[in-house]
TORLUM-653709 format. One record per residue: residue in three letters; x, y, z of N, C-alpha, C in turn. Coordinates in Angstrom, 3 decimals, decimal comma, always signed. Layout:
<sites>
<type:ala | n_east:X | n_north:Y | n_up:Z | ca_east:X | ca_north:Y | ca_up:Z | c_east:X | c_north:Y | c_up:Z>;
...
</sites>
This chain:
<sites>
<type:unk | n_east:+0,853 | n_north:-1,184 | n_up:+0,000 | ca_east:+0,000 | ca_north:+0,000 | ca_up:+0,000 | c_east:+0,896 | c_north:+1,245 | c_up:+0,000>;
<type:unk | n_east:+0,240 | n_north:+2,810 | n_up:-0,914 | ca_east:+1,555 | ca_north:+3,513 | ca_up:-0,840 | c_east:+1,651 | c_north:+4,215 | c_up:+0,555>;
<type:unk | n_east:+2,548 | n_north:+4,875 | n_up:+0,635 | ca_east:+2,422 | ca_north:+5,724 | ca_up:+2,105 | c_east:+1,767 | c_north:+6,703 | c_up:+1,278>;
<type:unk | n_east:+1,079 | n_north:+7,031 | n_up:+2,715 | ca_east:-0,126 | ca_north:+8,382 | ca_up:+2,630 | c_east:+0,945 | c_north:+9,641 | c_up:+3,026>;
<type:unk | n_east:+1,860 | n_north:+9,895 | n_up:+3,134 | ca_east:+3,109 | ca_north:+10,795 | ca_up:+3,302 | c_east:+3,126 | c_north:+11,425 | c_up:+1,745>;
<type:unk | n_east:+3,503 | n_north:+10,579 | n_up:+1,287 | ca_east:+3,974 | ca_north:+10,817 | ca_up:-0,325 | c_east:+2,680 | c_north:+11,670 | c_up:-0,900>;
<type:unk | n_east:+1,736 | n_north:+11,464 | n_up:-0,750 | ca_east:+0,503 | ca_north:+12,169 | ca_up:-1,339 | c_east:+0,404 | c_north:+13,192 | c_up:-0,152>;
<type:unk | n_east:+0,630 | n_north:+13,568 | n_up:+0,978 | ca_east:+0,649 | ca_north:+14,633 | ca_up:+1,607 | c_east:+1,498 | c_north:+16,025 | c_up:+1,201>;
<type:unk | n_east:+2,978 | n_north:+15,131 | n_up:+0,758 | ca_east:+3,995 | ca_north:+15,613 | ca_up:+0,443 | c_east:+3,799 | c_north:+16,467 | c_up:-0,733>;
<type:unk | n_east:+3,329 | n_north:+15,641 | n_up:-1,753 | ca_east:+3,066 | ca_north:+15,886 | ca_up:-3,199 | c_east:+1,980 | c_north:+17,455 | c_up:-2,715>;
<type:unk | n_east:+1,055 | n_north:+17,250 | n_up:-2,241 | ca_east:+0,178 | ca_north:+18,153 | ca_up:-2,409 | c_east:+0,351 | c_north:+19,361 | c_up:-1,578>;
<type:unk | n_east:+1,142 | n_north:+19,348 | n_up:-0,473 | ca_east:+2,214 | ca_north:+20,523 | ca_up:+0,067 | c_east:+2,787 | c_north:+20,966 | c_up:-0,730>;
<type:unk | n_east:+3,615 | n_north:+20,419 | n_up:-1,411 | ca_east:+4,608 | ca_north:+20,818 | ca_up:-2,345 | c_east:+4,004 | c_north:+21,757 | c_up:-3,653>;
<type:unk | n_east:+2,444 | n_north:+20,953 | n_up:-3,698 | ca_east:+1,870 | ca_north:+21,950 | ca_up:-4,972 | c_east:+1,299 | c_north:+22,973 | c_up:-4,540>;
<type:unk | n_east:+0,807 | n_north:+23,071 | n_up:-3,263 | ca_east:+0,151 | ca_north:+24,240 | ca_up:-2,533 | c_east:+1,511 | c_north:+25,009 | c_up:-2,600>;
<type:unk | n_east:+2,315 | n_north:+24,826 | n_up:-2,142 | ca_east:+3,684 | ca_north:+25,720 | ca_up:-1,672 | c_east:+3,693 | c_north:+26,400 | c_up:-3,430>;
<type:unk | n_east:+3,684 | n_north:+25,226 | n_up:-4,223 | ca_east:+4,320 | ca_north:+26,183 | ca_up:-5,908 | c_east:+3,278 | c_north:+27,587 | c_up:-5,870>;
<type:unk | n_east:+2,019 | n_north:+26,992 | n_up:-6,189 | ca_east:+1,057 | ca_north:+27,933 | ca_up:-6,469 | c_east:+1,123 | c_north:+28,690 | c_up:-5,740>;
<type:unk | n_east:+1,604 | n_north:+29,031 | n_up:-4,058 | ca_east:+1,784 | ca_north:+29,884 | ca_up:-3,798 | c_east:+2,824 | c_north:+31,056 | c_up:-4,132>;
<type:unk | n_east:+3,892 | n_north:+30,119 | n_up:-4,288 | ca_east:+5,181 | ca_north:+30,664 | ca_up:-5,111 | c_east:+4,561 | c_north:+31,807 | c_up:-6,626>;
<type:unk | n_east:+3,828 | n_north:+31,275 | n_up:-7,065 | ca_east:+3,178 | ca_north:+31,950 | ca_up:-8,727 | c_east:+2,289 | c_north:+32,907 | c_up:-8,453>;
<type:unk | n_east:+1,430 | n_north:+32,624 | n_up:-7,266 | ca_east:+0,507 | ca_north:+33,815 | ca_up:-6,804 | c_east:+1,704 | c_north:+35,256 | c_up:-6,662>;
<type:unk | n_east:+2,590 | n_north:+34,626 | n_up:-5,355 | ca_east:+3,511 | ca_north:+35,792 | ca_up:-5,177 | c_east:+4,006 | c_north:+36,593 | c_up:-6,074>;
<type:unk | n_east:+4,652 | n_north:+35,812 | n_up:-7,011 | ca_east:+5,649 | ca_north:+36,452 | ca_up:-8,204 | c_east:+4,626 | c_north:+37,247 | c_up:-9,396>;
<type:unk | n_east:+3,546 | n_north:+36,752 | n_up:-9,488 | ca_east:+2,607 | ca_north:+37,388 | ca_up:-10,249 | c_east:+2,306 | c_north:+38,661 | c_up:-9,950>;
<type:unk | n_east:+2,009 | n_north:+38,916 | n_up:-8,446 | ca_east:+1,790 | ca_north:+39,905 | ca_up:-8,483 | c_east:+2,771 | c_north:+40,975 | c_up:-8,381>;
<type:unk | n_east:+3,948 | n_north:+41,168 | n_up:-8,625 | ca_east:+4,995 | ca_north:+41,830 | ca_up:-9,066 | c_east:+5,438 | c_north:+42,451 | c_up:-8,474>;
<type:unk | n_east:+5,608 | n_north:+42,736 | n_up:-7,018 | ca_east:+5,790 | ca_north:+43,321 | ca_up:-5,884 | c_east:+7,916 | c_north:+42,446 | c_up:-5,763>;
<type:unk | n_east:+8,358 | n_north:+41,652 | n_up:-5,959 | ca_east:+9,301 | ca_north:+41,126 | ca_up:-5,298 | c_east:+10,240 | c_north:+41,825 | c_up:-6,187>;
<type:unk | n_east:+11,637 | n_north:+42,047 | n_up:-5,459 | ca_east:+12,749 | ca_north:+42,825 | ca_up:-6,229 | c_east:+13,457 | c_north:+41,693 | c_up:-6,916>;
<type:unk | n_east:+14,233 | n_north:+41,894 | n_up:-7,943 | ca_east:+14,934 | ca_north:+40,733 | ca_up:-8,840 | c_east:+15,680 | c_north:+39,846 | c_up:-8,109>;
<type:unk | n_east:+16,249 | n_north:+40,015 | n_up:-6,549 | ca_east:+16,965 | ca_north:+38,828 | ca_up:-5,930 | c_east:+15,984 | c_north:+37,506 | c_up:-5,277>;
<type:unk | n_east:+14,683 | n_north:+38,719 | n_up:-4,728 | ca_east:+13,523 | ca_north:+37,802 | ca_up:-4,449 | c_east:+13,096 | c_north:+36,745 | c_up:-5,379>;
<type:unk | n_east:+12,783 | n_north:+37,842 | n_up:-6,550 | ca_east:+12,414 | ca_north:+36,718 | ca_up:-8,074 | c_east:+12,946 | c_north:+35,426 | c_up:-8,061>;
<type:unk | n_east:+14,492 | n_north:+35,635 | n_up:-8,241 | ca_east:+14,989 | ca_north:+34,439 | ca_up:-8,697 | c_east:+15,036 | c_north:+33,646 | c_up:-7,228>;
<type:unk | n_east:+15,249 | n_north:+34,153 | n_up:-6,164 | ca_east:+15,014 | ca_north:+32,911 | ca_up:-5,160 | c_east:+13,648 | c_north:+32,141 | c_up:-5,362>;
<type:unk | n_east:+12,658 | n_north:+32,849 | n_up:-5,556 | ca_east:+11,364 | ca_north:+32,191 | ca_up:-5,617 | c_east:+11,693 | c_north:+31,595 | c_up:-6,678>;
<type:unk | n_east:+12,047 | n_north:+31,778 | n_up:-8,030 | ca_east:+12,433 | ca_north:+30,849 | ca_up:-8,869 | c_east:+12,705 | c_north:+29,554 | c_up:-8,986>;
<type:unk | n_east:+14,148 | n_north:+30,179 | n_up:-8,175 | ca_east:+14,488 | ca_north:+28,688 | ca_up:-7,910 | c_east:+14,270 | c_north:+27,846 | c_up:-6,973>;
<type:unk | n_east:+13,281 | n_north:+28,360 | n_up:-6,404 | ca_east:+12,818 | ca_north:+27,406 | ca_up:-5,286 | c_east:+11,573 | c_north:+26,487 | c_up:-6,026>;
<type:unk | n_east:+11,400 | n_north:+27,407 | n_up:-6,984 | ca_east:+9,721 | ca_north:+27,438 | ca_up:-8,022 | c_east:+9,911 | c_north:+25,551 | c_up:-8,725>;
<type:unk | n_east:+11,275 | n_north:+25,815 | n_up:-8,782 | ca_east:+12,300 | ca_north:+25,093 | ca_up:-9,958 | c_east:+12,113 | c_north:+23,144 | c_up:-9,390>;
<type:unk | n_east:+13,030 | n_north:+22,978 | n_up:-8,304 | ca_east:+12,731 | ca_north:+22,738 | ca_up:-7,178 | c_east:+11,619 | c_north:+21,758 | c_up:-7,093>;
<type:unk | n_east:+10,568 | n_north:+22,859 | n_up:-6,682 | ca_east:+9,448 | ca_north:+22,083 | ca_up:-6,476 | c_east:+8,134 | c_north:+21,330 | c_up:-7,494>;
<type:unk | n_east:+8,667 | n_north:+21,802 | n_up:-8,551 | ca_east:+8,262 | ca_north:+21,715 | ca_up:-10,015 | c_east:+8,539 | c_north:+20,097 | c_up:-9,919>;
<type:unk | n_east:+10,245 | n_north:+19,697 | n_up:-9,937 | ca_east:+10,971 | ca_north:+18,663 | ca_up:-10,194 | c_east:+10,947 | c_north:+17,649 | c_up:-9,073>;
<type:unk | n_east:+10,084 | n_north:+18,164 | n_up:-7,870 | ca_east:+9,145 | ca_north:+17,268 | ca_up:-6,999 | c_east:+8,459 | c_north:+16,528 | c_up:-7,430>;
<type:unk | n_east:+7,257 | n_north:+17,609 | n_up:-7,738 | ca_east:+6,027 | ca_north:+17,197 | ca_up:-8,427 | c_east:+6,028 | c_north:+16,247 | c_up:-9,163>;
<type:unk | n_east:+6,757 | n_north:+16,337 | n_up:-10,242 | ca_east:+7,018 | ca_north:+15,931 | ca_up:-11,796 | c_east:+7,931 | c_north:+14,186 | c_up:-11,246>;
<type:unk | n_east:+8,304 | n_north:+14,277 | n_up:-10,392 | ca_east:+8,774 | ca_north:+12,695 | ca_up:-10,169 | c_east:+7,812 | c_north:+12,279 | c_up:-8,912>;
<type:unk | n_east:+6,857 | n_north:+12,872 | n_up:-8,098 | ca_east:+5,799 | ca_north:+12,119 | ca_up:-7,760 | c_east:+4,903 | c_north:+11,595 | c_up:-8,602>;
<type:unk | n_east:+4,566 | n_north:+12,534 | n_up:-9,566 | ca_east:+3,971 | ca_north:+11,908 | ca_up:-10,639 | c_east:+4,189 | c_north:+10,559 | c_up:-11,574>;
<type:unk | n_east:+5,624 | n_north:+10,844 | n_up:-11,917 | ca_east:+6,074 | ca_north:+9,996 | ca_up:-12,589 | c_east:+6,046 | c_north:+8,477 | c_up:-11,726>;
<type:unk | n_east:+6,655 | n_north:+8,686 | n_up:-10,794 | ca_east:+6,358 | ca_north:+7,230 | ca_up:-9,376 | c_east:+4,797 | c_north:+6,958 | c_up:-9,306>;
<type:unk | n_east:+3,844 | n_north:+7,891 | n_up:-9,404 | ca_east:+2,419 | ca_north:+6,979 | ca_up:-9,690 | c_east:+2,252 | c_north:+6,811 | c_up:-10,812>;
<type:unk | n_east:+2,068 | n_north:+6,737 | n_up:-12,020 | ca_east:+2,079 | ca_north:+6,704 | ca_up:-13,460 | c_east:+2,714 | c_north:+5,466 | c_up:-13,543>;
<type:unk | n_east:+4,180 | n_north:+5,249 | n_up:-12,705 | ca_east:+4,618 | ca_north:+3,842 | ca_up:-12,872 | c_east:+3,837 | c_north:+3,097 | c_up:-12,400>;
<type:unk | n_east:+3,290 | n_north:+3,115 | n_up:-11,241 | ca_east:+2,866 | ca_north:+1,993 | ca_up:-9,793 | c_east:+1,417 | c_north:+1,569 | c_up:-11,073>;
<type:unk | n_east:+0,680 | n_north:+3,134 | n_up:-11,478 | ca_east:-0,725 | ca_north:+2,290 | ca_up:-11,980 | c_east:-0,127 | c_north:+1,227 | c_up:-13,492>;
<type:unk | n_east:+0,981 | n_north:+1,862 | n_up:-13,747 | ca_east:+1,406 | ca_north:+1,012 | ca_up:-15,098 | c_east:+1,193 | c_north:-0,355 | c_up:-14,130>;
<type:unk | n_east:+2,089 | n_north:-0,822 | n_up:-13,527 | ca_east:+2,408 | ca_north:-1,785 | ca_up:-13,290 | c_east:+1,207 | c_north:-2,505 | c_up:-12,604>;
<type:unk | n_east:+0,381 | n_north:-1,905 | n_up:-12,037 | ca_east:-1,384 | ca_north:-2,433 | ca_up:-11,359 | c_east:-1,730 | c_north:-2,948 | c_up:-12,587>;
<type:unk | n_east:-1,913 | n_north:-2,017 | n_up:-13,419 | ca_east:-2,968 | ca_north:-2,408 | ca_up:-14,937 | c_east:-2,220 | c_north:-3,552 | c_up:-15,836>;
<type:unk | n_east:-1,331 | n_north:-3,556 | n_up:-15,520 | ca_east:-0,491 | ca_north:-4,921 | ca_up:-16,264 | c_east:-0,128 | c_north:-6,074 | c_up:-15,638>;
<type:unk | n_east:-0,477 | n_north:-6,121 | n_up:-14,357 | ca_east:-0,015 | ca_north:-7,046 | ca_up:-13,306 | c_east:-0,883 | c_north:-8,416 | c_up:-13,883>;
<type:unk | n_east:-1,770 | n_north:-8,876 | n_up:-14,454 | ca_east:-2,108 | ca_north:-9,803 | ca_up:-15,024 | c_east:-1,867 | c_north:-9,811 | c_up:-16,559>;
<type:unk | n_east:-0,978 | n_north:-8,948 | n_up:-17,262 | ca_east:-0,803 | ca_north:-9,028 | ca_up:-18,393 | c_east:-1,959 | c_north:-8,296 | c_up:-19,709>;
<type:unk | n_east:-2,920 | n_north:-8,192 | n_up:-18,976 | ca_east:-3,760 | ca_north:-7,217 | ca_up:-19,825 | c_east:-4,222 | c_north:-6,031 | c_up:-19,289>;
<type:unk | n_east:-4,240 | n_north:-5,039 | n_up:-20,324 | ca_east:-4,615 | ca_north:-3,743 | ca_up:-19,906 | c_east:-6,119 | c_north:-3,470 | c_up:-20,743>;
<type:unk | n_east:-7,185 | n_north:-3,434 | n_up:-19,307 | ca_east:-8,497 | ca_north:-3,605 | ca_up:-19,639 | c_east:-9,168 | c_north:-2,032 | c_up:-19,376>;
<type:unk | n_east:-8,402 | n_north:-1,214 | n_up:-19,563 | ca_east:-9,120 | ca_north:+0,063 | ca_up:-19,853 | c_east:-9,996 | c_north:+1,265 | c_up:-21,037>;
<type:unk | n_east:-10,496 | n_north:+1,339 | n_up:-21,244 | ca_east:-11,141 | ca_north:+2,281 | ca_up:-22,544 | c_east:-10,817 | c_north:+3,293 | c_up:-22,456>;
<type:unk | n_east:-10,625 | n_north:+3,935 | n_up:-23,765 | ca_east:-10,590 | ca_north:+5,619 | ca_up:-23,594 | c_east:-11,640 | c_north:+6,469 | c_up:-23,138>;
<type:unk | n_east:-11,425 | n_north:+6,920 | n_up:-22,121 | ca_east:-12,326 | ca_north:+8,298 | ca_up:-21,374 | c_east:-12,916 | c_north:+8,849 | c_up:-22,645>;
<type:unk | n_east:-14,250 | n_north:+9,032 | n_up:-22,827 | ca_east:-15,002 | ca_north:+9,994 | ca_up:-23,772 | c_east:-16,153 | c_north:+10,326 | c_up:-22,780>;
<type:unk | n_east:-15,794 | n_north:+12,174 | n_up:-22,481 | ca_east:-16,574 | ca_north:+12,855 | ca_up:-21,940 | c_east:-17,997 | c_north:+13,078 | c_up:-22,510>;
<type:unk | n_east:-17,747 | n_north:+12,363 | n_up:-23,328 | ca_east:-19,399 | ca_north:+13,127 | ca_up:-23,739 | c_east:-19,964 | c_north:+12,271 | c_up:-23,204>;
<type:unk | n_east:-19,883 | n_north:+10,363 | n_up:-23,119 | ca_east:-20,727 | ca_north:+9,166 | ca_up:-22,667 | c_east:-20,988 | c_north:+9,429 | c_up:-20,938>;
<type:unk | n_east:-20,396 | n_north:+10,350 | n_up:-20,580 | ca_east:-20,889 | ca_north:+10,440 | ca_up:-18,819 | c_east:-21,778 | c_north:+11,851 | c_up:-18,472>;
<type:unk | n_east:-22,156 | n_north:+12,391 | n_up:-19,719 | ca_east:-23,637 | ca_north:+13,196 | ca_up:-19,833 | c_east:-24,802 | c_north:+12,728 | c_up:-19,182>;
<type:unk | n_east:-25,123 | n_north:+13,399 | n_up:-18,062 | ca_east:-27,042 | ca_north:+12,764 | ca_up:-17,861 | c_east:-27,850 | c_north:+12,881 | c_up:-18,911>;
</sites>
């Protein structure tokens, strides 16, 4: 089972970005601020982006664990009332 950490983590980490983008958007920070938020921006981007990638594997490997992959393509229109 995964740890419930990792999905805590993940979603701290995305609260923290978006906060990071709120800040810098609104254009108030001087150019040393910028780039610290930057690169902190940077960072947490390359969090994200390999939590992701670590679930993307785990469901690969669920959906293939008997050798067939029994999913359909999502078409939004068939889940219309």
């Amino acid at each position: 089972m995964p740890k419930k950490t990792n999905s805590i983590n993940f979603e701290k980490t995305l609260a923290e970005l978006e906060q990071l983008v709120e800040t810098m958007e609104k254009g108030d920070l001087t150019l040393e601020e910028s780039l610290k938020h930057f690169e902190r921006g940077i960072v947490l981007t390359k969090s994200c982006q390999q939590a992701l990638s670590e679930a993307e594997q785990k469901v690969s490997v669920l959906l293939n664990k008997d050798g067939k992959n029994e999913l359909e393509p999502f078409n939004p229109d068939d889940t219309k009332e």
